[in-house]
C-alpha positions, 0 to 999 in steps of 0.5 A, a space after each residue: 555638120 553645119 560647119 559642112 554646110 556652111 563651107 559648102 555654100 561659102 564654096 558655091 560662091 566662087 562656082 560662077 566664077 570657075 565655070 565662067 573661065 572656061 579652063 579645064 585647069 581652073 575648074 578642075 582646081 576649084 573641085 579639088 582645092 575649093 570643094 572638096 577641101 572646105 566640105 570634106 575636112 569638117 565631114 571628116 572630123 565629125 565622123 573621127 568624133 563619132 568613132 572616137 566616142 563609139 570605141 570609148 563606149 566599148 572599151 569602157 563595156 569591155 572594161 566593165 566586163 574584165 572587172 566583174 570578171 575579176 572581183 568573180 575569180 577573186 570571190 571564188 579564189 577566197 572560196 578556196 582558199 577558206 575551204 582549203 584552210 579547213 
């Protein structure tokens, strides 16, 4: 997020410029080229990290889930098996 900070002051430097133009054109460029650009790329990223670590937690859960399921069946399978042979 400072990244985003940082970008977006370093963006604002360049804000007087564009104003002082006067042209539609260059103001116009400066929020869709300068701005948004800059600020939004390293938002963007962090919110892909964030979701990236929410769906590891979760499939790591999901995956903790199957396993216990799995060594249950396998418990009770040998149950039957045993009772079965008898």
């Amino acid at each position: 997020m400072w990244t985003a900070i940082a970008f977006a002051l370093l963006a604002l430097i360049s804000l007087p410029g564009a104003l002082a133009s006067g042209n539609v054109v260059v103001i116009v460029a400066w929020i869709a080229q300068t701005f948004l650009q800059l600020v939004l790329l390293p938002i963007i990223m962090v919110g892909q990290n964030v979701h990236s670590r929410q769906t590891e937690r979760r499939d790591n859960e999901t995956h903790s889930a199957v396993m216990a399921a799995h060594r249950e069946t396998q418990e009770i399978l040998r149950e039957l098996h045993a009772r079965g042979s008898k």
